[in-house]
N, C-alpha and C positions, 0 to 999 in steps of 0.2 A: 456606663460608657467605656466604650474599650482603648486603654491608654495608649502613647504610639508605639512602647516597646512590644504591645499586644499585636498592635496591627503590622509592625517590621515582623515575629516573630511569625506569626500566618503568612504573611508573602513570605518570607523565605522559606518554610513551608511547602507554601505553593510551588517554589519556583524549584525545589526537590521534588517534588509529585509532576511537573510538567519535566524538566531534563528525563527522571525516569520514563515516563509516558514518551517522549521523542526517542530513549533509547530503545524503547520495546518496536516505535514503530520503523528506527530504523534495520534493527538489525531484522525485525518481519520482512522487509524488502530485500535485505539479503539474502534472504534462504531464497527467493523466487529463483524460477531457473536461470542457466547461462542458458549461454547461445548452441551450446552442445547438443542442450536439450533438445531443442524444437530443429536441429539437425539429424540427431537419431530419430525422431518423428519420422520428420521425410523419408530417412532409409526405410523405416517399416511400414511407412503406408504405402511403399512401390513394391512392395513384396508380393510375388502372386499369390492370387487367392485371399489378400488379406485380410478382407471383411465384408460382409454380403450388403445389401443395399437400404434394410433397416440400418443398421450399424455405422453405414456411411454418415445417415441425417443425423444419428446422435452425436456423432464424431462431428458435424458439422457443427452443431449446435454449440456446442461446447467449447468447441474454438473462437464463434461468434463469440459466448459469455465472456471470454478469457479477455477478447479485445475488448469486449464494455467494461467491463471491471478494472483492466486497466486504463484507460482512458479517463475514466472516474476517478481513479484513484491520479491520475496528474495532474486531475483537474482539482481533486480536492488538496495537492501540494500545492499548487498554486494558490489557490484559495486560502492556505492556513498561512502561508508567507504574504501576501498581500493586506491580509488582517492585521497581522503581526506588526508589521511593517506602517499599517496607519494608526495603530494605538500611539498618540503621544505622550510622551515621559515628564516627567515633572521637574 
């Protein structure tokens, strides 16, 4: 049977493996683009001749994913803060 100083010493443990795991995923969120980004987009896709009309649909597509992916991903921040938040403490 695992003593308490056993089971304090695994949660805090834990709770160094989850703060690391939150810093990975926030600074992942920071490298996403600015707003610059998807500015110079626009300047280049008004460019003549820019891309023929395969090229269009994958361009489309891609953009589509970008919005599912991120929308998933707010939805799964909400999701991990709402969990979070009904775990009761002791």
């Amino acid at each position: 049977m695992a003593s308490l100083k056993q089971v304090t010493s695994q949660a805090s443990i834990n709770q160094l493996r989850f703060e690391e795991k939150l810093d990975e995923a926030k600074h992942a969120v920071c490298r996403l683009p600015s707003e610059s980004y998807y500015e110079e987009l626009l300047s280049v896709i008004h460019r003549p001749g820019w891309t023929s009309g395969a090229e269009r649909i994958y361009f489309a597509a891609m953009i589509d994913l970008i919005v599912v992916y991120t929308e998933n991903l707010m939805d799964l921040h909400q999701q991990l803060m709402a969990a979070s938040r009904a775990v009761q403490t002791n």
